[in-house]
C-alpha positions in Angstrom: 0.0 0.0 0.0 1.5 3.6 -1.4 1.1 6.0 1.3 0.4 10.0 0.0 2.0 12.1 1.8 -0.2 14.9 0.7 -3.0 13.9 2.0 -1.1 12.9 5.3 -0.3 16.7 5.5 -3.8 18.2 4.4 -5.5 15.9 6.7 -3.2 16.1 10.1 -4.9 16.8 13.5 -2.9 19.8 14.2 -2.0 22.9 11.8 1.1 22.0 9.8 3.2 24.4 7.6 6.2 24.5 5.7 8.4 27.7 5.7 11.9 29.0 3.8 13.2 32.1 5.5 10.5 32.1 8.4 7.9 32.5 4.8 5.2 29.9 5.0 5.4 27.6 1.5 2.5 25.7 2.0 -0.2 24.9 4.4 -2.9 22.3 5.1 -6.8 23.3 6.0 -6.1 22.9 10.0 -3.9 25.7 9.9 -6.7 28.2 7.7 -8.9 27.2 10.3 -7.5 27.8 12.8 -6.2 31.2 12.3 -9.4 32.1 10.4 -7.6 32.8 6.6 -7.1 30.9 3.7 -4.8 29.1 2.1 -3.9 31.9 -0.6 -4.1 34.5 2.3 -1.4 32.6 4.0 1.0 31.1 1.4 4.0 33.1 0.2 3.6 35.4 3.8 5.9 35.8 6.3 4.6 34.2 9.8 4.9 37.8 11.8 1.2 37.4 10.6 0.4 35.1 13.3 2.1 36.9 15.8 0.5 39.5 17.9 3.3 41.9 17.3 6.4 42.4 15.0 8.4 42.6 18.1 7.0 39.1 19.3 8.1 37.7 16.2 11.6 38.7 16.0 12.3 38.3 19.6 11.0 34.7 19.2 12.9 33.8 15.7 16.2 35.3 17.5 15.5 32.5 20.3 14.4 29.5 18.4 17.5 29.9 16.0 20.3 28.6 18.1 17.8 26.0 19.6 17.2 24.9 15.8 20.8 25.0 15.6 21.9 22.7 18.3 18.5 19.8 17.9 17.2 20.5 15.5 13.8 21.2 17.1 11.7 24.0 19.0 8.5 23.7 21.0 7.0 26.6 23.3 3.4 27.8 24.0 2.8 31.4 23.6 -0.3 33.6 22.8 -0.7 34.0 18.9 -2.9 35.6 16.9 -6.0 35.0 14.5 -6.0 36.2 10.8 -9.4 36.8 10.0 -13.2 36.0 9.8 -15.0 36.3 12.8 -12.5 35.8 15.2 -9.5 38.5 13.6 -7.5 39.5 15.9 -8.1 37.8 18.9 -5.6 36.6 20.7 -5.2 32.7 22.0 -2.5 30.4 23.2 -1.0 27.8 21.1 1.8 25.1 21.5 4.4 25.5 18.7 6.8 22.6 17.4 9.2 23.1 14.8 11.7 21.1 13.1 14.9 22.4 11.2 15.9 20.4 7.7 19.2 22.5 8.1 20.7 22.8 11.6 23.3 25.1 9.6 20.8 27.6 8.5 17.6 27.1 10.9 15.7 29.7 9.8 16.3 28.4 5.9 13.6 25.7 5.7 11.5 24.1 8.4 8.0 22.3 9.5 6.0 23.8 12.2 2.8 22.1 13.7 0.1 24.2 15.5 -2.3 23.0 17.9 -4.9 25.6 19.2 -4.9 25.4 23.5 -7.9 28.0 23.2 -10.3 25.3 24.6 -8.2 24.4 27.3 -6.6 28.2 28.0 -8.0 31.3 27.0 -6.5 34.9 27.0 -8.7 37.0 29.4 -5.8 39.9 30.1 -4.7 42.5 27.7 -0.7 41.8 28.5 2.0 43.0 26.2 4.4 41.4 24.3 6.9 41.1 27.1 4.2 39.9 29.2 3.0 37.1 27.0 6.5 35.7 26.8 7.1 35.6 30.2 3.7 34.0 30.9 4.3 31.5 28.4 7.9 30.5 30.4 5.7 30.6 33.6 3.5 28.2 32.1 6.3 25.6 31.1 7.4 26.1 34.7 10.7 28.3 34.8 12.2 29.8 37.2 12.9 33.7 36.9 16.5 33.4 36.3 15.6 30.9 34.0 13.2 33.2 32.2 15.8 36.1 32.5 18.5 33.8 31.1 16.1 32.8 28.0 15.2 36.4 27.3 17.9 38.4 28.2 17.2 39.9 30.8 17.8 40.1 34.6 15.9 38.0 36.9 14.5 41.2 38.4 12.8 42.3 35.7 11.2 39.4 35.5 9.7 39.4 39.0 8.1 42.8 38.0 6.7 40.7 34.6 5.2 38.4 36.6 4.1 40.9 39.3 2.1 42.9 36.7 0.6 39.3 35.7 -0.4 38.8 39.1 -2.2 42.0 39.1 -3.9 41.8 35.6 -4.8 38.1 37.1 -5.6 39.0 40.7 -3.6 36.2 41.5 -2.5 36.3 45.4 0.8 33.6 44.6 3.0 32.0 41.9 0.2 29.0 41.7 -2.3 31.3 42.1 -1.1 32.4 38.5 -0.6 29.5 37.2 -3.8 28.1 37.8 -5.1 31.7 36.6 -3.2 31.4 33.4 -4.4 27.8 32.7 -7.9 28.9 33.2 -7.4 31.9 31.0 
């Protein structure tokens, strides 16, 4: 029995692209769906689209390079954004994985899954960009010098990330967040 790949791809459970150059190539349905586009409104752009800010995007392609680099692989959460129909705009969490085909050149072409967490964790706060990223290392369970260490910056400037997140949350403690964060 032949197996088509094509229809492997168009027909996965979770959004699947292929990218050059952080461009997406190709697509299958999930993806469209999921950020609320089609597949001509998202072939041939640049995946800043899906990001809630250019700054967001460039911050997060400066970190997942060396990653790339040294496995071959990336995986985070973090808070993306939808594309259009209804729902443009809106933000929602979603767990990213991505493999490298060049460790050499990680950025040069690559396959990312998507898998929407928006039933499981919803964005209730407006946070910024900074925010979201250090909520998302909250949410894998990093310490603050491990978050300052992954974003370059000191571990007291994290603690007044994550105090602001408290506040936006009304959380009273570090679980307290965490379970705030996972409920949305």
């Amino acid at each position: 029995m032949e197996i088509d790949y094509r229809l492997a791809f168009d027909l996965a459970p979770v959004g699947l692209a292929l990218s050059r150059q952080r461009i997406m190539v190709d697509c299958n349905q999930v993806l469209c769906e999921m950020f609320g586009a089609t597949r001509e409104q998202l072939v041939g752009q640049s995946f800043q689209i899906l990001y809630p800010s250019a700054d967001e995007y460039e911050r997060i392609g400066e970190r997942m390079a060396p990653l790339l680099g040294r496995s071959g692989t990336y995986s985070d959460n973090r808070i993306m954004k939808r594309v259009g129909g209804q729902s443009q705009g809106e933000t929602f969490w979603c767990h990213v994985t991505g493999r490298a085909l060049n460790r050499d050149a990680p950025h040069a072409a690559g396959i990312w899954s998507f898998e929407d967490l928006s039933s499981t964790r919803t964005v209730k706060a407006e946070l910024t960009p900074r925010e979201r990223e250090v909520a998302a290392f909250l949410m894998d369970g990093l310490t603050s010098k491990q978050i300052g260490k992954a974003l370059d910056i000191s571990h007291r400037t994290v603690e007044v990330y994550r105090a602001r997140l408290m506040r936006k949350y009304q959380a009273h403690s570090t679980p307290d967040l965490m379970q705030r964060l996972l409920a949305g």
